[in-house]
Backbone as JSON Lines, residues from 0, in Angstrom:
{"i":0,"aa":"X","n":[-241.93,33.38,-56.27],"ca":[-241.13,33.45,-57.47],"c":[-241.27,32.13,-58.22]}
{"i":1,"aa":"X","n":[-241.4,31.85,-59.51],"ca":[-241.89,30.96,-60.68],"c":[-240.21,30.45,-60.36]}
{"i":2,"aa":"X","n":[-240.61,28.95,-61.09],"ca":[-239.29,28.11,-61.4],"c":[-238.52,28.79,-62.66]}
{"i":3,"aa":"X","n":[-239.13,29.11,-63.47],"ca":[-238.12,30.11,-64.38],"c":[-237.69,30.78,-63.83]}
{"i":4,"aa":"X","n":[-238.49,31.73,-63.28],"ca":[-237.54,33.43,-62.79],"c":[-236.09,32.47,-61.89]}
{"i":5,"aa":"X","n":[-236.46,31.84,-61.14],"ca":[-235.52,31.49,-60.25],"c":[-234.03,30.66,-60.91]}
{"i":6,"aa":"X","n":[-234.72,29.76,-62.0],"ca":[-233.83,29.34,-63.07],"c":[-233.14,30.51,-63.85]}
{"i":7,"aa":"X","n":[-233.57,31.55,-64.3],"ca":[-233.1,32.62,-64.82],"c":[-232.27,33.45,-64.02]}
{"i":8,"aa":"X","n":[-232.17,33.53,-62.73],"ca":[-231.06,34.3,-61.68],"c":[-230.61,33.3,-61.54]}
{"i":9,"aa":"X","n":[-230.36,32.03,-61.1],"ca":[-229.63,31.18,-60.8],"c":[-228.63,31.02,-62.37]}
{"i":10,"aa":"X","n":[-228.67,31.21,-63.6],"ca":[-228.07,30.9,-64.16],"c":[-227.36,32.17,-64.76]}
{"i":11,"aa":"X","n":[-227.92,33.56,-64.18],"ca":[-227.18,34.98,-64.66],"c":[-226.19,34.99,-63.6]}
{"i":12,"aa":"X","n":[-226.27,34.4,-62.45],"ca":[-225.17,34.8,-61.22],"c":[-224.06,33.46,-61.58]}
{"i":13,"aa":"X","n":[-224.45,32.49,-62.59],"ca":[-223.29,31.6,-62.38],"c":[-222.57,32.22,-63.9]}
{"i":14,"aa":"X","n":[-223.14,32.56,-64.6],"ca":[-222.48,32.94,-65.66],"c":[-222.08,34.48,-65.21]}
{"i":15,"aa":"X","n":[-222.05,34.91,-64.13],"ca":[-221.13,36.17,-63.83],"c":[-220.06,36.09,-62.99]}
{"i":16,"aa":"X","n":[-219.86,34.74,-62.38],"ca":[-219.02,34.18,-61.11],"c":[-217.73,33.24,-62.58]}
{"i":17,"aa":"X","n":[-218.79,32.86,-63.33],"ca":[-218.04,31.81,-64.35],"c":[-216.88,32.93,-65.48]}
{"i":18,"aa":"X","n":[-217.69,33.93,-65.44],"ca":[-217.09,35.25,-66.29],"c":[-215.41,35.58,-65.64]}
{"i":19,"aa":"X","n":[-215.86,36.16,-64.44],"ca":[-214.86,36.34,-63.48],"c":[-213.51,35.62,-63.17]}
{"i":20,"aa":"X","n":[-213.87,34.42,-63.2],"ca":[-212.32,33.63,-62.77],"c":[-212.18,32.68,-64.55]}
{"i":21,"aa":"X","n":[-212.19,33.06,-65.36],"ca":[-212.07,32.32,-66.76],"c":[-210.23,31.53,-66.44]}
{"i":22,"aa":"X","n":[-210.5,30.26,-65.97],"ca":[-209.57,29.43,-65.75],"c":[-209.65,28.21,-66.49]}
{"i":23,"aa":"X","n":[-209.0,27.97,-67.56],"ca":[-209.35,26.33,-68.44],"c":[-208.1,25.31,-68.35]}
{"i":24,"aa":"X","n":[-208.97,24.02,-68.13],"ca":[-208.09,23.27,-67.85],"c":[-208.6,22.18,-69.51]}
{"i":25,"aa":"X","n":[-206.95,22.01,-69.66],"ca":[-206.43,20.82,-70.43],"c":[-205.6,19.75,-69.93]}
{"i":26,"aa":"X","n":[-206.3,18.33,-70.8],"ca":[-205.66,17.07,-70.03],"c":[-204.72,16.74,-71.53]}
{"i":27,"aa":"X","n":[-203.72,16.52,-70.9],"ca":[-202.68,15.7,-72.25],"c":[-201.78,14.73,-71.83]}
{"i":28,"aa":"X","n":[-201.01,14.2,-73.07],"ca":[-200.09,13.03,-72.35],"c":[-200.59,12.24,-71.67]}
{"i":29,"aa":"X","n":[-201.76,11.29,-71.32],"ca":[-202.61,10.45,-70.59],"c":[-201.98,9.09,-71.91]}
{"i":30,"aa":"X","n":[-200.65,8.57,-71.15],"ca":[-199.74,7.35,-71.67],"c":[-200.72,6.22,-71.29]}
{"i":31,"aa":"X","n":[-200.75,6.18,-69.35],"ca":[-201.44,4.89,-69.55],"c":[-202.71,5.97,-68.96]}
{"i":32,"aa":"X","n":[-203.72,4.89,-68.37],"ca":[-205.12,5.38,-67.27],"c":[-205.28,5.06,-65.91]}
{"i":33,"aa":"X","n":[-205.62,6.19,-65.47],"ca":[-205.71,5.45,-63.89],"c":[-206.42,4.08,-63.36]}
{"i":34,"aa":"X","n":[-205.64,3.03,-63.32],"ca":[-206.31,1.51,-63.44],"c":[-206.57,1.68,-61.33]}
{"i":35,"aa":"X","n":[-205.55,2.38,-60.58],"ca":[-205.81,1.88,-59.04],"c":[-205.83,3.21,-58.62]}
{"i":36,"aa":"X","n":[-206.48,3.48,-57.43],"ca":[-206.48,4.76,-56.91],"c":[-204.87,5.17,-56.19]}
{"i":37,"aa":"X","n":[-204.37,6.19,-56.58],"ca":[-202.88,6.31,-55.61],"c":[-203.22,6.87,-54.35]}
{"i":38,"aa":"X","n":[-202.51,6.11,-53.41],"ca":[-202.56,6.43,-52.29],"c":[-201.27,7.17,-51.64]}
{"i":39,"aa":"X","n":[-200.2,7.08,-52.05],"ca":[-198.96,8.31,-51.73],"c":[-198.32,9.2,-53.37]}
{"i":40,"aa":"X","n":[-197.27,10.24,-52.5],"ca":[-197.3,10.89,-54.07],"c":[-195.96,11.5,-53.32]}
{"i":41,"aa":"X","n":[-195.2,11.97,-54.11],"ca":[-194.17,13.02,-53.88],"c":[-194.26,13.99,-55.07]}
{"i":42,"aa":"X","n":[-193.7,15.31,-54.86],"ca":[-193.63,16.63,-55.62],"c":[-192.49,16.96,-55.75]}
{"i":43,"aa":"X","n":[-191.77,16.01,-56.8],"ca":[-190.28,16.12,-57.47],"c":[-189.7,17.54,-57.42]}
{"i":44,"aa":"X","n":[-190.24,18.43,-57.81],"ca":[-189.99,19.83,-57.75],"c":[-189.42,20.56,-56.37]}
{"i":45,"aa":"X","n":[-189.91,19.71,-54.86],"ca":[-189.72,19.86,-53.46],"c":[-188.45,19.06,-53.33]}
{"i":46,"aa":"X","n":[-188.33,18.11,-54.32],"ca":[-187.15,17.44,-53.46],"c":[-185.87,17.58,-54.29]}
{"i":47,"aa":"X","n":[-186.03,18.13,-55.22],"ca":[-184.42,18.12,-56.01],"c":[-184.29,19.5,-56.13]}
{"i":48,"aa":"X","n":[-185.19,20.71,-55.48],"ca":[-185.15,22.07,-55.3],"c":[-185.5,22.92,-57.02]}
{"i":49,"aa":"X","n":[-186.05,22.34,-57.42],"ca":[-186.43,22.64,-58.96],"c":[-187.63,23.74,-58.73]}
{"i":50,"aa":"X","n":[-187.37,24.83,-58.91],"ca":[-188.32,26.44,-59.27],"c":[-189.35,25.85,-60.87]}
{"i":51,"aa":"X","n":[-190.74,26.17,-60.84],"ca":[-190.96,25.69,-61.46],"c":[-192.3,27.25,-62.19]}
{"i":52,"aa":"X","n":[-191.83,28.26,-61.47],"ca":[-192.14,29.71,-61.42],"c":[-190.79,30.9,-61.63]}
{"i":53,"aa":"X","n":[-191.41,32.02,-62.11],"ca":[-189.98,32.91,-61.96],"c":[-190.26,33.39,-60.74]}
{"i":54,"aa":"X","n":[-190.84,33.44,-59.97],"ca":[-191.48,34.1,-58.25],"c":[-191.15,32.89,-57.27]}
{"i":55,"aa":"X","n":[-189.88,32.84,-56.97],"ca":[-189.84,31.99,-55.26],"c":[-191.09,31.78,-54.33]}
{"i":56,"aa":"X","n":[-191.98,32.89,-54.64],"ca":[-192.82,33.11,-53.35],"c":[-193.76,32.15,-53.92]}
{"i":57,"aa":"X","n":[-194.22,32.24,-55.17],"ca":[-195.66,31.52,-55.64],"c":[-195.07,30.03,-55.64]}
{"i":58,"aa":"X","n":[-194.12,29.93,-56.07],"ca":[-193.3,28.52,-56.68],"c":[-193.62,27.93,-55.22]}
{"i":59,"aa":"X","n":[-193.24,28.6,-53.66],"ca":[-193.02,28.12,-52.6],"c":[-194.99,27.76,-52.15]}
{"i":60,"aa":"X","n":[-195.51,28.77,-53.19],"ca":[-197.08,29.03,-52.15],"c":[-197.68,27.49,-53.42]}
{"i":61,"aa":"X","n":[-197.28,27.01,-54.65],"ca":[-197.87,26.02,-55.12],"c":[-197.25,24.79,-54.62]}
{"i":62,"aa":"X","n":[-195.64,24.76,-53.99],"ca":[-195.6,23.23,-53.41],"c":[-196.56,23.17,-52.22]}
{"i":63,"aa":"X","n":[-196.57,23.96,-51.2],"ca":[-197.74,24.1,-50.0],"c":[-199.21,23.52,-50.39]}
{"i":64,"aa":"X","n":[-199.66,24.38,-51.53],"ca":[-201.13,23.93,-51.94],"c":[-201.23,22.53,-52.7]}
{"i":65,"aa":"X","n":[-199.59,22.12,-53.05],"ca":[-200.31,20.53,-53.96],"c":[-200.37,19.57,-52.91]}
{"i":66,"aa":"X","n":[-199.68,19.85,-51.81],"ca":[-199.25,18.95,-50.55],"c":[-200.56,19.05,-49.66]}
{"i":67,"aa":"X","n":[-201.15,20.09,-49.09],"ca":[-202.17,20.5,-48.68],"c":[-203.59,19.86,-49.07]}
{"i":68,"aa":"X","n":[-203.49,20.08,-50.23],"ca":[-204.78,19.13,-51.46],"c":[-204.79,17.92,-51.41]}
{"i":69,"aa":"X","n":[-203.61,17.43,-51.79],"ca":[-203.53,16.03,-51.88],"c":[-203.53,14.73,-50.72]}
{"i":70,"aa":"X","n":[-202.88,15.89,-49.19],"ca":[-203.36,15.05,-48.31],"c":[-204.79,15.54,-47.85]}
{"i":71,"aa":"X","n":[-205.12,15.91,-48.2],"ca":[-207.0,16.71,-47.91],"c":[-207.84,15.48,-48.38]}
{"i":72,"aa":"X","n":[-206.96,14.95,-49.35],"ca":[-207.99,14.07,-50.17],"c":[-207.47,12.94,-49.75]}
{"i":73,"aa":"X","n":[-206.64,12.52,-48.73],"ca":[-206.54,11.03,-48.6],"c":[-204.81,10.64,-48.83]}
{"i":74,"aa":"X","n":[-204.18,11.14,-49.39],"ca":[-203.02,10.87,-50.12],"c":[-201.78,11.17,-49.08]}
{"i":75,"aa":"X","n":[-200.92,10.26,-49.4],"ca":[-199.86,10.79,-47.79],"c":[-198.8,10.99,-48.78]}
{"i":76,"aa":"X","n":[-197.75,11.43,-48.06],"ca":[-196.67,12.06,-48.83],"c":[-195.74,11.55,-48.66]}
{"i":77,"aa":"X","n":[-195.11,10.77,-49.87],"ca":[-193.78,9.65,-49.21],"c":[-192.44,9.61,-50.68]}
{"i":78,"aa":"X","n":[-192.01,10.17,-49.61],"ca":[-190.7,10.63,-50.38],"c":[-189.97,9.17,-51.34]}
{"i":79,"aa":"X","n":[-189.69,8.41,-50.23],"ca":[-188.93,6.8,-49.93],"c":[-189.65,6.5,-51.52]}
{"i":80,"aa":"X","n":[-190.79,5.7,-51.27],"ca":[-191.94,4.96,-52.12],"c":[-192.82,5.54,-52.67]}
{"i":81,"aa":"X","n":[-192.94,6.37,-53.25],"ca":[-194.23,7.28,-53.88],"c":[-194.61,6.59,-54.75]}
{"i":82,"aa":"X","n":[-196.17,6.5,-54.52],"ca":[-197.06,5.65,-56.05],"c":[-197.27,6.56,-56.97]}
{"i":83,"aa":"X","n":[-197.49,7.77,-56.96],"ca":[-197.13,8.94,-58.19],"c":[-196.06,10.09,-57.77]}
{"i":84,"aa":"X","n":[-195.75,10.58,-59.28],"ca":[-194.33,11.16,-58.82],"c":[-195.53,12.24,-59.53]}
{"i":85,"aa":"X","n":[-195.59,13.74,-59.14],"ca":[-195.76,15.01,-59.39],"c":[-194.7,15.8,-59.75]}
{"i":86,"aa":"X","n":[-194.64,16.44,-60.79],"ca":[-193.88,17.57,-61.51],"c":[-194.71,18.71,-62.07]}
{"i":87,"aa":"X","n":[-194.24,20.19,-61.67],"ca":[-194.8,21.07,-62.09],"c":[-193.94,22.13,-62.72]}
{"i":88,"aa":"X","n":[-194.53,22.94,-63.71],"ca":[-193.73,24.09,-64.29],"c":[-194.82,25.18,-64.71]}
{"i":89,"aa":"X","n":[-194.49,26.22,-65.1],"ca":[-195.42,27.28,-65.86],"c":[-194.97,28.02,-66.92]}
{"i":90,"aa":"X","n":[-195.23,28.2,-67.75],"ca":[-195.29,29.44,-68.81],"c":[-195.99,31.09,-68.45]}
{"i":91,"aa":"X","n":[-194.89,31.88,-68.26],"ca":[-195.27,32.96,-68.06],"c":[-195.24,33.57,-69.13]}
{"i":92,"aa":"X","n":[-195.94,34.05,-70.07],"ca":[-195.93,34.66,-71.02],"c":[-196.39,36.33,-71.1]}
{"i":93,"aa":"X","n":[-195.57,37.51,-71.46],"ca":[-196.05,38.77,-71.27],"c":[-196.37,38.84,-72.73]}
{"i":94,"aa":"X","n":[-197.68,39.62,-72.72],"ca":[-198.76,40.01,-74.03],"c":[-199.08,41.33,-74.09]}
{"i":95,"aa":"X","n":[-199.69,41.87,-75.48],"ca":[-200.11,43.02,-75.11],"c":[-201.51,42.64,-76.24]}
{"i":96,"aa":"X","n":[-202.2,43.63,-75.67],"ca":[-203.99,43.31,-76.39],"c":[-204.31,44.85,-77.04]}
{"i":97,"aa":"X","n":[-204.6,45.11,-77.97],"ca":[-205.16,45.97,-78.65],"c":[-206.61,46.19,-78.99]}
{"i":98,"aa":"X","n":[-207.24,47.19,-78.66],"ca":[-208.49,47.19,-79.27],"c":[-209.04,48.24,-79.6]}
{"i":99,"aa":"X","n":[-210.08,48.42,-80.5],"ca":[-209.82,49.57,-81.28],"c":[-211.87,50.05,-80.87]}
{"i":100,"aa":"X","n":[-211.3,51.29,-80.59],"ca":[-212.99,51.91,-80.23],"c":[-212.59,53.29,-81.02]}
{"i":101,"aa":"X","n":[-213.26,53.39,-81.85],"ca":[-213.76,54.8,-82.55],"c":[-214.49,55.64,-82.67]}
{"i":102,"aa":"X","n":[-215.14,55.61,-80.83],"ca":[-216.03,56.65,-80.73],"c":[-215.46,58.22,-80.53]}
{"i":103,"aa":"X","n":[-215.85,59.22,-80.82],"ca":[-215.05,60.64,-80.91],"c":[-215.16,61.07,-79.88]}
{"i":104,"aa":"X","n":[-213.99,61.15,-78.98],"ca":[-213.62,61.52,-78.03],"c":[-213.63,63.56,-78.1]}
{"i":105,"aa":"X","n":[-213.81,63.99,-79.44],"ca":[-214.31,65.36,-79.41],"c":[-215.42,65.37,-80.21]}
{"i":106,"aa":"X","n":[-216.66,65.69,-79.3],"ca":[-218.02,65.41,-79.62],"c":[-218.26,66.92,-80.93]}
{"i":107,"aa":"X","n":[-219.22,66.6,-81.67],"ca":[-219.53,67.56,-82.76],"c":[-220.31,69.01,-82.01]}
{"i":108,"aa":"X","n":[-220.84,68.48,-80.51],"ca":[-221.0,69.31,-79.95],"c":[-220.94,69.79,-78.5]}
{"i":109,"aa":"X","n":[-221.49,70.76,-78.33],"ca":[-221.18,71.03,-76.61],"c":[-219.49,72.15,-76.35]}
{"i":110,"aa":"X","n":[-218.51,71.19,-75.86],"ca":[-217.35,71.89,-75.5],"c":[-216.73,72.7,-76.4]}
{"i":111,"aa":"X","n":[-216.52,72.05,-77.19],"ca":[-215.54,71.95,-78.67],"c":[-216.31,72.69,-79.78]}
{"i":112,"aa":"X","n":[-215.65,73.2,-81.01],"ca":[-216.06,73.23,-82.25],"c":[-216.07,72.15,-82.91]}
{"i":113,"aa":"X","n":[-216.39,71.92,-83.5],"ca":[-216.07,70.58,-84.88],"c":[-214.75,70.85,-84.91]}
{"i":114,"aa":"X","n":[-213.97,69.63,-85.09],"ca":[-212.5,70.0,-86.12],"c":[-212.39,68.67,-86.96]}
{"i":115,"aa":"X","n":[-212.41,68.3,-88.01],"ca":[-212.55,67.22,-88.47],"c":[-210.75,66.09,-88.66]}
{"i":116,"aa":"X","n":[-210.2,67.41,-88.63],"ca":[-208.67,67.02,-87.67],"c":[-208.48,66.63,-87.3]}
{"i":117,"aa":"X","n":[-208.36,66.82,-85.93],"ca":[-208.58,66.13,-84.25],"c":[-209.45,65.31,-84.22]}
{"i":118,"aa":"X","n":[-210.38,65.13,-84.93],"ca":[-211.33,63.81,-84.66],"c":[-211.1,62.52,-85.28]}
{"i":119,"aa":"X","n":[-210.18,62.51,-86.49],"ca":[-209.86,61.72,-87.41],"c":[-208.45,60.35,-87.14]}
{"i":120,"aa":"X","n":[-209.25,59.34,-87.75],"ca":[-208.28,58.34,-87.43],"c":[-207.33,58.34,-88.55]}
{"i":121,"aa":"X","n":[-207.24,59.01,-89.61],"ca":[-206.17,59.04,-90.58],"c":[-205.05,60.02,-89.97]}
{"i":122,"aa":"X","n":[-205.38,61.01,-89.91],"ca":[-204.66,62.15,-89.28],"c":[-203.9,61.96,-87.9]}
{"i":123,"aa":"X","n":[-204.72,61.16,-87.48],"ca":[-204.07,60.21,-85.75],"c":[-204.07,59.2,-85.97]}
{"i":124,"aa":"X","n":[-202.98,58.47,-86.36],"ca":[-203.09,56.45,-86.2],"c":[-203.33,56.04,-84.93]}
{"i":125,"aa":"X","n":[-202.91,57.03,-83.59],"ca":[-203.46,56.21,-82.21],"c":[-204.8,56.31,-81.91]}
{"i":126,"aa":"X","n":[-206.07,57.35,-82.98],"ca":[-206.52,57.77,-82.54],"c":[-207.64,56.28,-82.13]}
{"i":127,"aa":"X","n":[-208.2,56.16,-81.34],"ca":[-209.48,55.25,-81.0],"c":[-209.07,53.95,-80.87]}
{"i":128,"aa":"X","n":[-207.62,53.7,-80.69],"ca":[-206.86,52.35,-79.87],"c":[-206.54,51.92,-78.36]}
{"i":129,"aa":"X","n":[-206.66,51.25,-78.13],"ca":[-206.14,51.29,-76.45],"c":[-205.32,49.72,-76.79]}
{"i":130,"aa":"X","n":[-204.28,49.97,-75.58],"ca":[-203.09,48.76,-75.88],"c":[-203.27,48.43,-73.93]}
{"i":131,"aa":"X","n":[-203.81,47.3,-73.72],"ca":[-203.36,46.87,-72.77],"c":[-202.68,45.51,-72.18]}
{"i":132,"aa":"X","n":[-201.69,45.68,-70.96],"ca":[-200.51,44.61,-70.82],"c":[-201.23,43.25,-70.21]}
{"i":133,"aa":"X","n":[-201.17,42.46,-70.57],"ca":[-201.24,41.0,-69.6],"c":[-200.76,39.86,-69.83]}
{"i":134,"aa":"X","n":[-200.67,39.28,-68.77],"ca":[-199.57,37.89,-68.49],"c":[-200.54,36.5,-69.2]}
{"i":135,"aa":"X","n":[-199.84,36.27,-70.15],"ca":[-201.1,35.17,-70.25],"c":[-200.29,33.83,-69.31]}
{"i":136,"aa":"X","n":[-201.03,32.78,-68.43],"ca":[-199.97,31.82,-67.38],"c":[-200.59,31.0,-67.37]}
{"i":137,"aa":"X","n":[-199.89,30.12,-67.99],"ca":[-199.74,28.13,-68.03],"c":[-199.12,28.08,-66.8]}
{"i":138,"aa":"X","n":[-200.09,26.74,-65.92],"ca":[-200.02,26.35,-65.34],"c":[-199.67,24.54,-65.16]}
{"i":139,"aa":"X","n":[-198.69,23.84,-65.42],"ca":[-198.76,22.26,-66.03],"c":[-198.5,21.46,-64.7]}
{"i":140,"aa":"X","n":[-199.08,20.88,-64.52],"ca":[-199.08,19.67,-63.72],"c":[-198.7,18.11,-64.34]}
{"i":141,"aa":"X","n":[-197.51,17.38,-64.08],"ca":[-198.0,16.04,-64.9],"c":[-197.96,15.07,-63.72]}
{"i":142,"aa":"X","n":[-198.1,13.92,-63.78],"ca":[-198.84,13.34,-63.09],"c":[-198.3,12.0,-63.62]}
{"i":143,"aa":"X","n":[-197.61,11.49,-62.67],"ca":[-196.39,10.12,-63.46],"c":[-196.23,8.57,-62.65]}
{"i":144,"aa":"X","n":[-196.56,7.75,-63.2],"ca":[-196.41,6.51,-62.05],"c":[-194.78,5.97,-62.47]}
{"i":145,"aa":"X","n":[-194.59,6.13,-61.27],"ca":[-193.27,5.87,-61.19],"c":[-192.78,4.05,-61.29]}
{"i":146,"aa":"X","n":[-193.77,3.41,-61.35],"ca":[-193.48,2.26,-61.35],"c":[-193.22,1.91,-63.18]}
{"i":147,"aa":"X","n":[-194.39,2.45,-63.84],"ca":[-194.59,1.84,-65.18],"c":[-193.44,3.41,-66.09]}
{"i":148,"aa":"X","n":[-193.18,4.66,-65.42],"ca":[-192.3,5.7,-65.86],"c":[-193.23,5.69,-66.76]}
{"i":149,"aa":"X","n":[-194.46,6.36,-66.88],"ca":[-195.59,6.63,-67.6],"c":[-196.48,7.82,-67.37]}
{"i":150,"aa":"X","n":[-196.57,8.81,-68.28],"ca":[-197.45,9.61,-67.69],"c":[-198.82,9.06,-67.42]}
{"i":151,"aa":"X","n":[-199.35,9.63,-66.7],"ca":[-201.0,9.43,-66.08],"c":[-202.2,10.4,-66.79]}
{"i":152,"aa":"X","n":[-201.06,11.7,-66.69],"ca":[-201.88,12.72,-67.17],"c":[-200.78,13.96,-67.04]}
{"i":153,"aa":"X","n":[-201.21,15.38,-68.07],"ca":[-200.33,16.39,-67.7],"c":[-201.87,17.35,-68.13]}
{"i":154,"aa":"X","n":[-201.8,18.34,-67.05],"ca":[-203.06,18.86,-66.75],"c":[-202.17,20.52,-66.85]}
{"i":155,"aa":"X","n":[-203.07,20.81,-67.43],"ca":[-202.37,22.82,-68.21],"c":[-203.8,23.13,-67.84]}
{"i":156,"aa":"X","n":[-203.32,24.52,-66.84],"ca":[-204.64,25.61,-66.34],"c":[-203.73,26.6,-67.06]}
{"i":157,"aa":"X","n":[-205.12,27.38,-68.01],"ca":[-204.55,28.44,-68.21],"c":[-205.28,29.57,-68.18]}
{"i":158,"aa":"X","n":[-204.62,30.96,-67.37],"ca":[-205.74,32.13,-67.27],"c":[-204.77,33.38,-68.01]}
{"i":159,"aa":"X","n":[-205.79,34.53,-67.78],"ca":[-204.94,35.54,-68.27],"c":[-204.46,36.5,-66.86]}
{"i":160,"aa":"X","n":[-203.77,37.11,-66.25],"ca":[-203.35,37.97,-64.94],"c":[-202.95,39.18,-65.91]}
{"i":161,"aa":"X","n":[-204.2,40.13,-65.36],"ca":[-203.77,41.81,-65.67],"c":[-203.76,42.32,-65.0]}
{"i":162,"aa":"X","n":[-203.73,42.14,-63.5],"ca":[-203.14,42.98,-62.63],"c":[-201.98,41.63,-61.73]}
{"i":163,"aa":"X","n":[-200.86,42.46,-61.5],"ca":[-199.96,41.84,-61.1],"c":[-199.75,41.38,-59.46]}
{"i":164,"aa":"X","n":[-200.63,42.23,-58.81],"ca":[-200.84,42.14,-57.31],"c":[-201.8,40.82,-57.41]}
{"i":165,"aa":"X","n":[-202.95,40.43,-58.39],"ca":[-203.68,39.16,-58.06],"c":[-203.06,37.78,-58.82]}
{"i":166,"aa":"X","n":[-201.93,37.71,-58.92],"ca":[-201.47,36.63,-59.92],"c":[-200.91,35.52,-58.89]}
{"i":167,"aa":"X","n":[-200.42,35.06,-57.99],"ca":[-200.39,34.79,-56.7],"c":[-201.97,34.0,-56.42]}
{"i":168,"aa":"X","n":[-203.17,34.75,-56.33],"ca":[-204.26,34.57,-56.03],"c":[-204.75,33.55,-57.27]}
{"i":169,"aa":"X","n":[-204.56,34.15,-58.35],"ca":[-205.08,33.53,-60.13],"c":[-204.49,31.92,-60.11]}
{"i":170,"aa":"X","n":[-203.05,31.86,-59.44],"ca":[-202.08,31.32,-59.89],"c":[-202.71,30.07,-58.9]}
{"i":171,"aa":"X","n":[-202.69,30.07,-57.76],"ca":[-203.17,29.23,-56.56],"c":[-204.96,28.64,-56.91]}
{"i":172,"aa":"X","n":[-205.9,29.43,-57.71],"ca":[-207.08,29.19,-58.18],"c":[-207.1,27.82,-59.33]}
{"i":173,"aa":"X","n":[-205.81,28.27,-59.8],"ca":[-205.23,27.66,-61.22],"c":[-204.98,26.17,-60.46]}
{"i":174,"aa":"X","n":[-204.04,26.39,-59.85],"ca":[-203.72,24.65,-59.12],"c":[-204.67,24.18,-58.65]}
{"i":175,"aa":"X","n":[-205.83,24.71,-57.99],"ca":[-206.76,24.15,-57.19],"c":[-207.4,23.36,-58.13]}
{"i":176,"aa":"X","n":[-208.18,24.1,-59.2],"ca":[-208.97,23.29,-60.49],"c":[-207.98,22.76,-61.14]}
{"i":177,"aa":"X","n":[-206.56,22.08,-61.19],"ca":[-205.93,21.21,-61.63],"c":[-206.29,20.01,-60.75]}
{"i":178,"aa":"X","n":[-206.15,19.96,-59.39],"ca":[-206.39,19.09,-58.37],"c":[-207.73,18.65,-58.17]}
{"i":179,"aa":"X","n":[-208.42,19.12,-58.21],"ca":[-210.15,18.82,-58.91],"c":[-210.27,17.98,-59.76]}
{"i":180,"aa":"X","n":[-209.42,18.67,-60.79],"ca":[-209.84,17.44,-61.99],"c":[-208.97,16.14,-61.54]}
{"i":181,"aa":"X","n":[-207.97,16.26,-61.19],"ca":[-207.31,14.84,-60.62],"c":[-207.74,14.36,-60.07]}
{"i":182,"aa":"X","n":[-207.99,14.43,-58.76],"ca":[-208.82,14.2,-57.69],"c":[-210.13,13.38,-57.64]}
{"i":183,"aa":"X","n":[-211.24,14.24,-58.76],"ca":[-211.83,13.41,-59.76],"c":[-211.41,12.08,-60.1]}
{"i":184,"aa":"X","n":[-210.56,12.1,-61.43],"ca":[-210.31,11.0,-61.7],"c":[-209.48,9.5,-61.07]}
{"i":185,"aa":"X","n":[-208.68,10.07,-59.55],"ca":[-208.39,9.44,-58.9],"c":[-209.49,8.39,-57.78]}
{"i":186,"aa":"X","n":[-210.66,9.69,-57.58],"ca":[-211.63,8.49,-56.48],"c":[-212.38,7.59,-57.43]}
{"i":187,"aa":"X","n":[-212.73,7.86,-58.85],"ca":[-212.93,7.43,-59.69],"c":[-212.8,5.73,-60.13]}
{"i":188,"aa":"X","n":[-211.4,6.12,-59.61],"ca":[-210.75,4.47,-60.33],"c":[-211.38,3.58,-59.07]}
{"i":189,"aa":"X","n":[-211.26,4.03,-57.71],"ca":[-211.93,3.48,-56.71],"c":[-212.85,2.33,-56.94]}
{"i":190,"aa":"X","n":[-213.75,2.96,-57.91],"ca":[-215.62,2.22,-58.15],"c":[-215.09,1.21,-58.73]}
């Protein structure tokens, strides 16, 4: 197989993996810059009992995964002295999406007679619309040195969840590529 062909599947399977999880992250509020790498952190949200989800369960499954991540990467967790203070919240937002296909669902031939009636979008305003529901969900992370009471950074993942059984899954994907990009810019300051 040629270096193209192989360049050409290698870049149809990442743009179908990239399709799939459409998760974007925004950085804002960056007061000061990460001048030292932090080495402890607490998750304000864990300790003053602050819900930062309308779901107990996810709210409970994102303090697990920021704690999890962050000591993965080096970072210990200290309530007492924390060199960054973590705060999280989300925007759940319910949407509805419209889109309009006007192909004739009663063909001119085969089953049916013609009816120019029944086929018509004047005569039917629903005719050739579909309305479907989804959650659009902000995900915010900010990211605060508690010494200078300065943000560092406030990091917003945001996806869309149309089925409600994978939002849990979307939601936990969402924090992970928040912690990435931190994470990033934390070994960063290291050099």
């Amino acid at each position: 197989m040629s270096v193209l062909k192989k360049l050409s599947v290698l870049g149809i399977i990442s743009f179908i993996f990239s399709s799939c999880s459409s998760i974007d992250i925004f950085k804002e509020n960056s007061e000061i810059p990460i001048r030292k790498p932090y080495e402890t952190f607490v998750i304000i949200n864990q300790e003053v009992d602050m819900r930062g989800f309308s779901s107990q369960f996810i709210d409970q499954q994102v303090q697990i995964k920021l704690q999890e991540e962050l000591e993965k990467s080096g970072m210990v967790y200290d309530k007492e002295k924390p060199d960054l203070v973590i705060r999280y919240t989300s925007n759940e937002d319910q949407r509805k999406r419209t889109t309009s296909n006007y192909s004739n669902p009663y063909p001119y031939w085969g089953y049916r007679v013609w009816d120019p009636w029944a086929a018509s979008r004047y005569m039917n305003p629903n005719y050739g619309t579909k309305t479907t529901n989804y959650e659009l969900m902000q995900v915010i992370v900010d990211f605060i040195d508690p010494k200078e009471d300065k943000f560092l950074m406030t990091l917003t993942g945001v996806t869309e969840i149309t089925n409600p059984k994978s939002k849990s899954k979307k939601v936990l994907s969402t924090v992970d590529k928040i912690l990435d990009t931190f994470i990033v810019e934390n070994s960063e300051s290291k050099e």
